[in-house]
BALOBA-1460 file (C-alpha; in Angstrom, 3 decimals):
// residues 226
<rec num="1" residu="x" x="-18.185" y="12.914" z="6.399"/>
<rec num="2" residu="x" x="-18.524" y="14.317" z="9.815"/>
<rec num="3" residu="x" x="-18.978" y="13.053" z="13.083"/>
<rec num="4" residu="x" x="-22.753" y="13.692" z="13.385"/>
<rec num="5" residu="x" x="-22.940" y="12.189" z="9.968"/>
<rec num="6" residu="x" x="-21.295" y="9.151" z="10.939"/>
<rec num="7" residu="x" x="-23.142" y="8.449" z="14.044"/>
<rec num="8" residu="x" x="-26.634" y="8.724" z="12.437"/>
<rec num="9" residu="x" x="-25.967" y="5.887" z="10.259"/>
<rec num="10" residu="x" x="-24.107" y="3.793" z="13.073"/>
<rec num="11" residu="x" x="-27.637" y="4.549" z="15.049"/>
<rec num="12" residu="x" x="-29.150" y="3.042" z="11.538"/>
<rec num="13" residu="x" x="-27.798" y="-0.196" z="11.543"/>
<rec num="14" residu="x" x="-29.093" y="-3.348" z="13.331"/>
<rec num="15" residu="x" x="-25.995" y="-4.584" z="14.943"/>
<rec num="16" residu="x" x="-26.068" y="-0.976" z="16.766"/>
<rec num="17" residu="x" x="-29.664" y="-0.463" z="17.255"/>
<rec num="18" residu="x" x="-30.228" y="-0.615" z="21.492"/>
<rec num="19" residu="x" x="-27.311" y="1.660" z="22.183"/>
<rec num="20" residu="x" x="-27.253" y="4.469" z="23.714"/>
<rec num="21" residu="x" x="-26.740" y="8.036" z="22.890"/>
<rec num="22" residu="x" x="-23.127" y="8.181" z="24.900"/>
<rec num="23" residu="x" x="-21.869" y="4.985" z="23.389"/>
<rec num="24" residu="x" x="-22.928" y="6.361" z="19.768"/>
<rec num="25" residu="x" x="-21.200" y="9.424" z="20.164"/>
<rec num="26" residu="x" x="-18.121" y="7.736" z="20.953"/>
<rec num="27" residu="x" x="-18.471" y="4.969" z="18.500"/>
<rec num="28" residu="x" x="-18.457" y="7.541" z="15.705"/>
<rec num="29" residu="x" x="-15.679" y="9.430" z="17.453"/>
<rec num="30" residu="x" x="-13.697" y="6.343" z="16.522"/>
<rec num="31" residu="x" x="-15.208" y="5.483" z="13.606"/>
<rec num="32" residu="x" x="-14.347" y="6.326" z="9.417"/>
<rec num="33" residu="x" x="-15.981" y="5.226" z="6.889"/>
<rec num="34" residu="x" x="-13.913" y="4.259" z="3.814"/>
<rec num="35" residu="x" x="-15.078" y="4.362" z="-0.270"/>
<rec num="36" residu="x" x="-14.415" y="1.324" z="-2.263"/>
<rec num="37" residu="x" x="-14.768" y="1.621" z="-6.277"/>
<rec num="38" residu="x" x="-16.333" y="-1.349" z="-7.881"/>
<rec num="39" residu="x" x="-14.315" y="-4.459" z="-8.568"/>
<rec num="40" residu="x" x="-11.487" y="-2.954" z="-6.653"/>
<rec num="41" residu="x" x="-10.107" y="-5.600" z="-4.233"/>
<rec num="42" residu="x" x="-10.655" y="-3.858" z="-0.481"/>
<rec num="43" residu="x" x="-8.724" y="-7.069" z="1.420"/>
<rec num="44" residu="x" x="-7.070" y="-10.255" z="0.480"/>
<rec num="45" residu="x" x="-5.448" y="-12.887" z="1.956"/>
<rec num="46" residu="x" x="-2.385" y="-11.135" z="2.193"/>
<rec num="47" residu="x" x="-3.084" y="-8.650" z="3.887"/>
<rec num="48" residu="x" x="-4.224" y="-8.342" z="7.311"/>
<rec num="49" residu="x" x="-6.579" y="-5.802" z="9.359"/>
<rec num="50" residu="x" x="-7.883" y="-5.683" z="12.248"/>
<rec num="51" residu="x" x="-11.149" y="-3.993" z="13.839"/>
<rec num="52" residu="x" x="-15.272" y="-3.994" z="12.715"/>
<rec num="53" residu="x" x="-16.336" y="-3.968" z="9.141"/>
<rec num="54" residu="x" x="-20.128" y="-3.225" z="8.249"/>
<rec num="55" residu="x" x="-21.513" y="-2.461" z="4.757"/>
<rec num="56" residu="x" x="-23.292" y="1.087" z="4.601"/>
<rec num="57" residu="x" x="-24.094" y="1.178" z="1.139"/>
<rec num="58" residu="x" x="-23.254" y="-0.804" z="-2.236"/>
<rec num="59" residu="x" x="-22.315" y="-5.075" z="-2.418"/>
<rec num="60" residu="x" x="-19.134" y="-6.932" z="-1.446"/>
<rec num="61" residu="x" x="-18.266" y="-10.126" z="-2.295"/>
<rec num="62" residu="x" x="-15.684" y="-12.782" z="-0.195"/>
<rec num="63" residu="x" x="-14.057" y="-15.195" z="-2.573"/>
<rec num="64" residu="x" x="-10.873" y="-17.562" z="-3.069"/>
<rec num="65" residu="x" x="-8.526" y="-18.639" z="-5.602"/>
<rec num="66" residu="x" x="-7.529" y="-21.827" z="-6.489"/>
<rec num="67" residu="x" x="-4.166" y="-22.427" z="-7.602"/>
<rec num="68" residu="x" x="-5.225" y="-22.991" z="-10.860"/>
<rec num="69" residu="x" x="-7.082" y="-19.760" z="-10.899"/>
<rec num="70" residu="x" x="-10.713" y="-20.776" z="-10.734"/>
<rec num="71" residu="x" x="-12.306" y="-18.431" z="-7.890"/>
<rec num="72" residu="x" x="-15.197" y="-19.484" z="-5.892"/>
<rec num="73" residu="x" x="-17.580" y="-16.547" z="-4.341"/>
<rec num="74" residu="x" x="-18.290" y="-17.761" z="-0.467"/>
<rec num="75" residu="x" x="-20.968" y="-15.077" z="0.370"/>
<rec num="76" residu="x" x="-22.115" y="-11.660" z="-0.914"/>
<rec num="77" residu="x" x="-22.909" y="-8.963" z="1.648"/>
<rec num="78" residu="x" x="-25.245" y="-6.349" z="1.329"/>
<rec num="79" residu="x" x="-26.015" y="-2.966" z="3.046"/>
<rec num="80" residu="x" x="-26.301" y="-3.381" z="7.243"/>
<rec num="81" residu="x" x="-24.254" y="-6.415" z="7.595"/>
<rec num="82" residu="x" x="-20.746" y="-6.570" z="9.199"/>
<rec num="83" residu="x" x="-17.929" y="-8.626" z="7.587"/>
<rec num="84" residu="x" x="-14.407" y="-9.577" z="8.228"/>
<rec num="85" residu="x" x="-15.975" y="-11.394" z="11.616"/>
<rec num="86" residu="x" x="-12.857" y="-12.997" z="12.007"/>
<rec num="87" residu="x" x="-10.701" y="-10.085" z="12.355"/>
<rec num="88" residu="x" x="-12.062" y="-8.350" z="15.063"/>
<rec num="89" residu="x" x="-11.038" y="-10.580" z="17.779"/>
<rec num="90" residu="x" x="-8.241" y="-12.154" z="15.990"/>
<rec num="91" residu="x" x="-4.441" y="-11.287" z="14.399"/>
<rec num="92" residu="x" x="-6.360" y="-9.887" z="11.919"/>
<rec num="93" residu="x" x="-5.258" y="-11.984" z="8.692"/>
<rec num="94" residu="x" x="-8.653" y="-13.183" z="6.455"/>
<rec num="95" residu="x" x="-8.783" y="-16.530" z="5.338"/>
<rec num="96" residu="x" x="-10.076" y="-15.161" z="1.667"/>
<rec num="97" residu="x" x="-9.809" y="-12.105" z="-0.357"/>
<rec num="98" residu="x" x="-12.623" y="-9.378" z="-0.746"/>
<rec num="99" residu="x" x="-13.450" y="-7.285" z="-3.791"/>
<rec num="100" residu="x" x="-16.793" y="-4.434" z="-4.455"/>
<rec num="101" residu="x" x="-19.313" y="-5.455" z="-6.799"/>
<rec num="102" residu="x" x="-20.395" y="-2.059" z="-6.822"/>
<rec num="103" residu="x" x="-19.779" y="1.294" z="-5.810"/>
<rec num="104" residu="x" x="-19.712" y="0.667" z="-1.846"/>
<rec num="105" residu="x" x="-19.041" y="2.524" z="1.572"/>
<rec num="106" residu="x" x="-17.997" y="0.813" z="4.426"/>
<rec num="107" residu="x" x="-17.630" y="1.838" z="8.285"/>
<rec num="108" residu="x" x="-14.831" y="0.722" z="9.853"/>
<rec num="109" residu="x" x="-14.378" y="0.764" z="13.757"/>
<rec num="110" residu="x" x="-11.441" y="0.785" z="15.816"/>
<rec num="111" residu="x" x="-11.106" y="-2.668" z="17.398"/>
<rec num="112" residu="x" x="-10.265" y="-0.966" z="20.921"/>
<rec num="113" residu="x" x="-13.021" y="1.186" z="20.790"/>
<rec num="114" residu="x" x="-15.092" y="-1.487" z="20.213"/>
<rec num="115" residu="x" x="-13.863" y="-4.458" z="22.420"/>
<rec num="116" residu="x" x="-14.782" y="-1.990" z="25.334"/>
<rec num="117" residu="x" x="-17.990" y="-1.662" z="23.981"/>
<rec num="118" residu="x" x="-18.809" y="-4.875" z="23.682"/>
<rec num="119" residu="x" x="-17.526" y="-4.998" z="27.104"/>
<rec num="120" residu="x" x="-20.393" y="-2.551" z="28.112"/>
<rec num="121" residu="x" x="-22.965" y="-4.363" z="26.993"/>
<rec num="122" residu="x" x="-23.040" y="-8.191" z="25.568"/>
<rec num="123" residu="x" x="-25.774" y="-7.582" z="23.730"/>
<rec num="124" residu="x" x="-23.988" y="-6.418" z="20.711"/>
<rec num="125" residu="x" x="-21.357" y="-9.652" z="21.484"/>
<rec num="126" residu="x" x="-24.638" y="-11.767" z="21.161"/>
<rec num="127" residu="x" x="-26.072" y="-9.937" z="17.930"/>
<rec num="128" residu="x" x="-22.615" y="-10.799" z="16.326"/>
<rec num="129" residu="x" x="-23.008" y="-14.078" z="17.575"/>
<rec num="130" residu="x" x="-25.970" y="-14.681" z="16.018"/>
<rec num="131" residu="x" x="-24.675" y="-13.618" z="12.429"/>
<rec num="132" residu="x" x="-21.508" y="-15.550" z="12.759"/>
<rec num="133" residu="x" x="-23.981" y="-18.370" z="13.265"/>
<rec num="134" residu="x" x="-25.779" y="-18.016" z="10.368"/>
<rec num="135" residu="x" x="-22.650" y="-17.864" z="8.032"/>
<rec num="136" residu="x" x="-21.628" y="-20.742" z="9.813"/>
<rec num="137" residu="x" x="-24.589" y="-22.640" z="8.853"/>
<rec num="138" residu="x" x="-24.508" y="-20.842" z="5.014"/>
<rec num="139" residu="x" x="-20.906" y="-22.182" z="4.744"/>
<rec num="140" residu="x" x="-21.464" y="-25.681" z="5.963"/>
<rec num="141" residu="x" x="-24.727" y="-25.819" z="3.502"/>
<rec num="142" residu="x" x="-22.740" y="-24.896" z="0.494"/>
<rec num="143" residu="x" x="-20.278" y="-27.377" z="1.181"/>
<rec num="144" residu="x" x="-22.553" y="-29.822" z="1.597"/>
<rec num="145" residu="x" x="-24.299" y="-28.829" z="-2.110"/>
<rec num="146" residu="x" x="-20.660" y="-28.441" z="-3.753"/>
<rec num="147" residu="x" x="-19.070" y="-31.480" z="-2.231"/>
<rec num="148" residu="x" x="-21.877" y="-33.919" z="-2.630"/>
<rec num="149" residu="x" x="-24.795" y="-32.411" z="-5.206"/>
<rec num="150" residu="x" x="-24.369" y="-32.455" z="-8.899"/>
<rec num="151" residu="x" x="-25.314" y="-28.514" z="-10.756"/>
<rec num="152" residu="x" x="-28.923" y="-29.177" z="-10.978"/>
<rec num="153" residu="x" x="-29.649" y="-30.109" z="-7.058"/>
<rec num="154" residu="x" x="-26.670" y="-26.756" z="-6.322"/>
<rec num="155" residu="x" x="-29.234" y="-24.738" z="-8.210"/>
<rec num="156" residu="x" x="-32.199" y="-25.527" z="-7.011"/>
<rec num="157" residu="x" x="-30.822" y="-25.313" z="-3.152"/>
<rec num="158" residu="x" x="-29.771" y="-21.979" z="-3.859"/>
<rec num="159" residu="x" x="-33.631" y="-20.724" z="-5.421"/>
<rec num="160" residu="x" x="-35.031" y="-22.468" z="-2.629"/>
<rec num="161" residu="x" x="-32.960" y="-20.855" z="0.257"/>
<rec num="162" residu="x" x="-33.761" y="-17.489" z="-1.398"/>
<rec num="163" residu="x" x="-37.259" y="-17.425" z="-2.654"/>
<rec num="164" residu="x" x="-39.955" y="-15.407" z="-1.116"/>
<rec num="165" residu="x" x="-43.353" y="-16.072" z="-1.936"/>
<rec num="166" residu="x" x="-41.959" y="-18.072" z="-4.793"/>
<rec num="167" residu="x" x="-40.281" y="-15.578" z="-6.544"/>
<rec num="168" residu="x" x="-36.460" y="-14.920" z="-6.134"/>
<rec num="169" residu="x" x="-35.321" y="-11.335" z="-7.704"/>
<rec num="170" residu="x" x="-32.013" y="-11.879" z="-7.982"/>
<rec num="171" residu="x" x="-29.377" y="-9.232" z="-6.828"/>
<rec num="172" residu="x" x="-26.634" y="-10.466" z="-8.562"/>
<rec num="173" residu="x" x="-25.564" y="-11.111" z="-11.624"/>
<rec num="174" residu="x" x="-26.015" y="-14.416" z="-13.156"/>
<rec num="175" residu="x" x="-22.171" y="-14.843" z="-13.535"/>
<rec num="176" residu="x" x="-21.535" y="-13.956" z="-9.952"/>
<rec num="177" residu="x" x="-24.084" y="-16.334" z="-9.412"/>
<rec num="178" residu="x" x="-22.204" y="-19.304" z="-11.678"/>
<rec num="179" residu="x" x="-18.896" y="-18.593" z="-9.031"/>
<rec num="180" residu="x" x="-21.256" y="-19.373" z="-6.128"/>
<rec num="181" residu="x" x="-22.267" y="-22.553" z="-6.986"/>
<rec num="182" residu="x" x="-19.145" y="-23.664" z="-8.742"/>
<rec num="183" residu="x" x="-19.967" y="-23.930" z="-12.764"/>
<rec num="184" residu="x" x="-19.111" y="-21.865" z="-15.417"/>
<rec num="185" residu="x" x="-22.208" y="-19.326" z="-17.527"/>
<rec num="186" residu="x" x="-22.174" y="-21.742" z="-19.431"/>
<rec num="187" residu="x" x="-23.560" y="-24.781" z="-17.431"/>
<rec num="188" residu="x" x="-25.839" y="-22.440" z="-15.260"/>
<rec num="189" residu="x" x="-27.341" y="-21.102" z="-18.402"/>
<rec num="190" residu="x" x="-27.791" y="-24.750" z="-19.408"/>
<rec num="191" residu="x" x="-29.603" y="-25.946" z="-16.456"/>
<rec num="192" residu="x" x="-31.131" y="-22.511" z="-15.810"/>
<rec num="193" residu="x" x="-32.979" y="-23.813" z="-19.857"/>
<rec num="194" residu="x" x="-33.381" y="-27.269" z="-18.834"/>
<rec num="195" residu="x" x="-35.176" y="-26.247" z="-15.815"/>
<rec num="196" residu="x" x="-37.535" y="-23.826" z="-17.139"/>
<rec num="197" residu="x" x="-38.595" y="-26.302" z="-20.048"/>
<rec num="198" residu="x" x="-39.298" y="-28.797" z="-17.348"/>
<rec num="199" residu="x" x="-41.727" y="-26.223" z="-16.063"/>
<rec num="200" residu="x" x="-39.735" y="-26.087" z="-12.435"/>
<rec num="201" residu="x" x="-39.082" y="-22.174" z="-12.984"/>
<rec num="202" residu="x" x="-40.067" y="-19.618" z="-15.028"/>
<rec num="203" residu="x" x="-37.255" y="-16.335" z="-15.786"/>
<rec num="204" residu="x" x="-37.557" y="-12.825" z="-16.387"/>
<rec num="205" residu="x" x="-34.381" y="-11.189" z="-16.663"/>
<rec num="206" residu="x" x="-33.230" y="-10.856" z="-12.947"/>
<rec num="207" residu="x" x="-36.767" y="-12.359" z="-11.678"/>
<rec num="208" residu="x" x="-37.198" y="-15.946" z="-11.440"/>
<rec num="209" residu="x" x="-40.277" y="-17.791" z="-10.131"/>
<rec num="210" residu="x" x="-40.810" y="-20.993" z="-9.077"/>
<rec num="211" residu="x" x="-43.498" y="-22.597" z="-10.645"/>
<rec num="212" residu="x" x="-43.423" y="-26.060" z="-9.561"/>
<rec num="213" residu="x" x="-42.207" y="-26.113" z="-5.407"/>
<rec num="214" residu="x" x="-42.152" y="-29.566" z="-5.140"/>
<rec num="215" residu="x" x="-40.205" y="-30.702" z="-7.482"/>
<rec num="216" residu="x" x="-37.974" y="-28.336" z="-7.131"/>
<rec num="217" residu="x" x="-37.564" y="-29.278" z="-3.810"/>
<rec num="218" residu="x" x="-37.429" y="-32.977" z="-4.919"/>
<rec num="219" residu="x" x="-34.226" y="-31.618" z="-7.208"/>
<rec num="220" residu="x" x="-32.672" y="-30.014" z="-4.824"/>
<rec num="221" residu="x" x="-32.481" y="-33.612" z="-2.929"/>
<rec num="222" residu="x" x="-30.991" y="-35.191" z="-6.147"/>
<rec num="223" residu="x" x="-34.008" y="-36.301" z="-8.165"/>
<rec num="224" residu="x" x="-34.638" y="-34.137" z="-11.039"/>
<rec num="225" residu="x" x="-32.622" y="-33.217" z="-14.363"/>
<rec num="226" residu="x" x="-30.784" y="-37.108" z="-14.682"/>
């Protein structure tokens, strides 16, 4: 991919929206972007790197490993968000490992290049602010629901902090989505049952509506599924 090629997509994304032509150019000029085959590993704990990370195309997922091998999928990133957050300032080592769950392309940027930049102009600092913040928030909420919630109330929190118009179409698959919330297929299939015979949800292959809000809601809080 050339330069020009490169740069039109950096002017694509959200973190880069508001700059300007110059600072584009030399973003790119510093900039590669690097092919990752699905369910190839692209960093782990062990391994450290430095500089800006943002998804062009495909899904990545962050995850550990316990010692007894059970892993446990902290978030899944999508095209036009940045990841690694804690490597561009930092030594560079990640605190968990990260694999493709599809064919993806990522950009990677120099962390030089960019420190000056955000130098330039603190509105990118303050964009990446903001999405640390919400993965802040994300990670605090899902300790919260695997730490004190039992698999129903996990469930529901996670339809309820994705629905739109009461329908969530899920973008995962429903094993990837067992690792989120800490169960095995099994359980989640289970409950996933349980909860559309109690009328709370209704599933279609990757679509799932939510037929019954409020006590849904009411499960998410503990109260539904004893």
């Amino acid at each position: 991919m050339n330069k020009k090629d490169i740069e039109k997509e950096i002017s694509e994304l959200p973190l880069f929206a508001k700059l300007k032509k110059e600072q584009l150019e030399r973003l790119s000029k510093y900039a590669v972007v690097n092919e990752i085959p699905r369910k190839s590993i692209f960093f782990s704990e062990d391994k450290a790197s430095k500089g800006l990370h943002v998804l062009l195309t495909g899904k990545v997922k962050l995850f550990k490993i316990s010692d007894e091998g059970k892993e446990q999928t902290i978030f899944v990133f999508g095209p036009g968000e940045p990841f690694c957050l804690c490597s561009v300032f930092s030594d560079g080592v990640l605190p968990a490992n990260m694999s493709a769950l599809e064919d993806s392309r990522v950009l990677f940027i120099n962390p030089t290049e960019y420190e000056k930049l955000v130098q330039e102009d603190p509105t990118i600092l303050m964009q990446m602010m903001r999405v640390m913040s919400r993965r802040l928030k994300d990670a605090m909420e899902m300790i919260d629901s695997l730490s004190l919630k039992q698999v129903p109330s996990r469930l529901a929190a996670y339809f309820l902090s994705r629905e739109k118009n009461g329908r969530i179409t899920m973008d995962i698959s429903y094993r990837e989505l067992s690792k989120i919330i800490g169960i095995t297929p099994e359980a989640l299939s289970r409950t996933m049952k349980k909860m559309s015979s109690n009328g709370l949800i209704s599933v279609d292959g990757s679509e799932i509506d939510i037929l019954d809000h409020e006590e849904l809601s009411r499960c998410r809080e503990g109260g539904c599924l004893r």
